[in-house]
MIDRENDO-671852 format. One line per field, with one value per residue (C-alpha): x, y, z; residue number from 1. Coordinates in pm, 1 decimal. Layout:
N
c1: X,...
c2: Y,...
c3: Z,...
n: NUM,...
% end
This chain:
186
c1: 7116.4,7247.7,6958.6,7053.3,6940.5,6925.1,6778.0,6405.0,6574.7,6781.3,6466.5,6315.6,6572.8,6599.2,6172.2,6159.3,6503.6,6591.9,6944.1,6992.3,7083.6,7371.2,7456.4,7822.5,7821.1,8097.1,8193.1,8519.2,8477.0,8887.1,8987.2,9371.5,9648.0,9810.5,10189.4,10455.8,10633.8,10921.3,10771.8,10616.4,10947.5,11141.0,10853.8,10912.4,11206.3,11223.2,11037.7,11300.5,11238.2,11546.7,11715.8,11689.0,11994.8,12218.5,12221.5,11818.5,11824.5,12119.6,11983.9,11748.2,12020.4,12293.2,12663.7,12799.9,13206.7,13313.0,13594.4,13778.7,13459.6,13574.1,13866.7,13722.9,13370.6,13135.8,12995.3,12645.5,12350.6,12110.1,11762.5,11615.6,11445.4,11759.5,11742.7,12062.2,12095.3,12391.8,12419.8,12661.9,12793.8,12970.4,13168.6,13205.8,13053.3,12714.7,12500.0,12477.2,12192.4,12042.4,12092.9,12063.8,11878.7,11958.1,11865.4,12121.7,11899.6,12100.9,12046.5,11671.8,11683.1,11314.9,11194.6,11001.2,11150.1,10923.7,11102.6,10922.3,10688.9,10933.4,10818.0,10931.3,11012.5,11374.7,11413.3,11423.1,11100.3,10912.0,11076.6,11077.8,10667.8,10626.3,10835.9,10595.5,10322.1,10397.1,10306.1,10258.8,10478.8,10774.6,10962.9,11157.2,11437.4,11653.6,11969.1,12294.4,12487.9,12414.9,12497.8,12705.0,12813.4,12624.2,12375.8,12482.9,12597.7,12279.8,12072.6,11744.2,11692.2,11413.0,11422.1,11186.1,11169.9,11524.4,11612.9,11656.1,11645.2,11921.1,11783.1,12069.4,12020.4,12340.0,12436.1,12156.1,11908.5,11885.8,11825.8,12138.3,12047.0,11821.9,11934.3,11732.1,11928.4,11735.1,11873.0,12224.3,12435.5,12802.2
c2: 3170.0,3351.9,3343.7,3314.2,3549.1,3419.9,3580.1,3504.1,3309.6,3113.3,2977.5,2952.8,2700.4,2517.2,2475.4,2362.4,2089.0,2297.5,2315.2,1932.3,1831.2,2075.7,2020.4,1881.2,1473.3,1512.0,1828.2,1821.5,1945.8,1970.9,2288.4,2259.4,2266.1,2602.5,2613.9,2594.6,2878.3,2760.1,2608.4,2926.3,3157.2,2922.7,2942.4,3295.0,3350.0,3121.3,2754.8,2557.3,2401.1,2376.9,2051.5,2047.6,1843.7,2092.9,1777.4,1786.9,2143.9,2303.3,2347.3,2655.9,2834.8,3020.0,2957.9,3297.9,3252.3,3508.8,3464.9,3177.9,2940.4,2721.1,2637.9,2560.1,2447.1,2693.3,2840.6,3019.5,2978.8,3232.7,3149.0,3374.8,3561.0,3701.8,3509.5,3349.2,2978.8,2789.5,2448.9,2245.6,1871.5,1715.5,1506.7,1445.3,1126.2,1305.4,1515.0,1880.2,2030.9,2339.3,2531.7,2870.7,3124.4,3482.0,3824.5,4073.9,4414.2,4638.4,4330.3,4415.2,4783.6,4884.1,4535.1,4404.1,4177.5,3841.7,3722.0,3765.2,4011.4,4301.7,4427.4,4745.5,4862.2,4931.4,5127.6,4913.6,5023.3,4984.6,4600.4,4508.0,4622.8,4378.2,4083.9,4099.9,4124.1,3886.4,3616.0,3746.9,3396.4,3615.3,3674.5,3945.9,4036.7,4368.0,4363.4,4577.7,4381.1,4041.7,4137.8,3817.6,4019.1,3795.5,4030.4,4417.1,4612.4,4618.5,4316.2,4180.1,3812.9,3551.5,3159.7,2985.1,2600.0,2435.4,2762.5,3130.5,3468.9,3710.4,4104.3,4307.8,4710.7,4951.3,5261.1,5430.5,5184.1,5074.6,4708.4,4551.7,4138.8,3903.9,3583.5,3208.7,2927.7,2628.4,2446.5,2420.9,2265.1,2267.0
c3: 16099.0,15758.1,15500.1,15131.3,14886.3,14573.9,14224.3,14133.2,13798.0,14001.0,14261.2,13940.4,13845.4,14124.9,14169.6,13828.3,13851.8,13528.1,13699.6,13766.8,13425.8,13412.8,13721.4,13786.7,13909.1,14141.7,14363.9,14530.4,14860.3,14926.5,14762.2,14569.6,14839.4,14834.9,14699.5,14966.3,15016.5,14846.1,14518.2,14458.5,14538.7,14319.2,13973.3,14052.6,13924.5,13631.7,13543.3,13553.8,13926.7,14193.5,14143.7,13742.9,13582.3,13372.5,13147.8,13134.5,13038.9,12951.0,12591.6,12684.8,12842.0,12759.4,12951.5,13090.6,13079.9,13387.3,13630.5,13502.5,13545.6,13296.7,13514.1,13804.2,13636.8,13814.7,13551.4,13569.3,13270.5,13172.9,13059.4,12786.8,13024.0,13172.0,13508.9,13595.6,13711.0,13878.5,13952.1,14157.1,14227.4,14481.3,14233.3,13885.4,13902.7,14016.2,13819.1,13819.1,14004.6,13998.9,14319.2,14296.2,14061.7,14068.0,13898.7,13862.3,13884.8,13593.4,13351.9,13380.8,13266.1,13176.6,13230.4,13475.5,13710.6,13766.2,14066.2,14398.2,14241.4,14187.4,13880.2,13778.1,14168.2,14212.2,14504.0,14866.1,15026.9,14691.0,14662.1,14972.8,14961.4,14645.4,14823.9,15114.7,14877.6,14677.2,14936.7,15307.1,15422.6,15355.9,15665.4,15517.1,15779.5,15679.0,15928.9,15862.4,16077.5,15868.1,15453.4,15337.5,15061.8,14813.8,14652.9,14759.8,15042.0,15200.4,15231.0,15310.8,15343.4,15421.5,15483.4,15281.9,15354.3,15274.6,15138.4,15154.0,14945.2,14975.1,14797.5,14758.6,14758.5,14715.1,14947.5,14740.6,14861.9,14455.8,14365.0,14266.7,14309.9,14397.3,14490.0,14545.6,14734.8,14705.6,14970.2,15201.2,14933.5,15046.0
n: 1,2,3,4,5,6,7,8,9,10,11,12,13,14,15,16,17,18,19,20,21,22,23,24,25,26,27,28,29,30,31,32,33,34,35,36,37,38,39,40,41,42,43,44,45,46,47,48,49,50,51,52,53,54,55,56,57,58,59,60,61,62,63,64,65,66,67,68,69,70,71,72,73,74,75,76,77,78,79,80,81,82,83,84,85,86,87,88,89,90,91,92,93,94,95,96,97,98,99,100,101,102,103,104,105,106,107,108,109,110,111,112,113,114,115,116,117,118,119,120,121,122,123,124,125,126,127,128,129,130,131,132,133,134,135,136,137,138,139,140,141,142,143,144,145,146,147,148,149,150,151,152,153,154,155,156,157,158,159,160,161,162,163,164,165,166,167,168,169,170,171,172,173,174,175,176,177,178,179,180,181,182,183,184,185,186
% end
C-alpha cells in the first residue's frame, strides 16, 4: 500500500474542515478526451478546420493566381500566416470545401513553421525529429521508392485518420513542403 505524504498545513486543513468550504461541489472523474490524431494535425497548420466553406471564409484569405487557376477554378488561398489552403467541389452546384492545407518551406524564411511542430528545423532529420515529437501517433514512413512528387523529391509521409501528410525534403535533404490532405477527395 502507497502512503501519502502530505504537508503538516495541509493535515492541518483537512483536521480542522478548513478545506471543505473551498472545496469544489462536483469533481469530474473523466479527464477531457485527447484530440484525434487528425484534429490536432489539421489546427496545426492553420485554424481554419478541414471541410471549411471557401464561402464561410474566404474573407481572411488571400487568392494566389498561379498556373492559369482562374481557368480551371483551382485556385489556392493563403491565410495571413502564410499557410496555404485549397479547396475543391465536385460540382458547381456544391460548395467548396477545404481539402488540403500546405506550407511551402522558402515562404517561411526565418519564421517558424507551426505545422506539425517544425519550428525553425529545416533540415530532414531535425523535422522529421519535431513531426514525431510533435505527437508520437505519427507513423512517419520515409520510402524513396514512394515520392508522389507532391511536396519534393524526397518524401516522408504518414496517414492520419481519413487523411495523410506528405513532407517534402530536396536532394539536400532541405525542407521544401509540407502538405495536409484531409481526406480522399477525388
Amino acid at each position: 500500500m502507497k502512503m501519502l505524504h502530505l504537508p503538516v498545513a495541509a493535515l492541518a486543513m483537512i483536521a480542522t474542515g478548513a478545506c471543505a468550504a473551498s472545496a469544489p461541489t462536483a469533481v469530474s472523474a473523466t479527464p477531457a478526451a485527447p484530440a484525434t490524431l487528425q484534429d490536432r494535425v489539421d489546427s496545426s497548420f492553420s485554424p481554419l478546420a478541414i471541410n471549411s466553406r471557401l464561402a464561410d471564409v474566404k474573407a481572411g484569405l488571400q487568392m494566389i493566381t498561379e498556373n492559369d487557376c482562374l481557368e480551371m477554378d483551382e485556385c489556392e488561398w493563403r491565410d495571413a500566416e502564410g499557410v496555404r489552403h485549397f479547396f475543391w467541389s465536385d460540382s458547381s452546384d456544391t460548395p467548396k470545401l477545404l481539402v488540403i492545407k500546405f506550407v511551402v518551406a522558402s515562404e517561411f524564411e526565418g519564421r517558424a513553421i507551426s505545422a506539425l511542430g517544425i519550428g525553425n528545423a529545416r533540415m530532414k532529420a531535425d523535422v522529421i525529429d519535431r513531426v514525431r515529437a510533435f505527437d508520437p501517433r505519427m507513423q512517419v514512413e520515409c520510402d524513396g521508392k514512394n515520392v508522389s512528387g507532391n511536396v519534393g523529391v524526397q518524401e516522408c509521409a504518414a496517414t492520419v485518420g481519413d487523411g495523410w501528410v506528405q513532407i517534402g525534403f530536396d536532394a539536400d535533404d532541405r525542407l521544401t513542403k509540407i502538405r495536409f490532405d484531409g481526406y480522399q477527395f477525388i
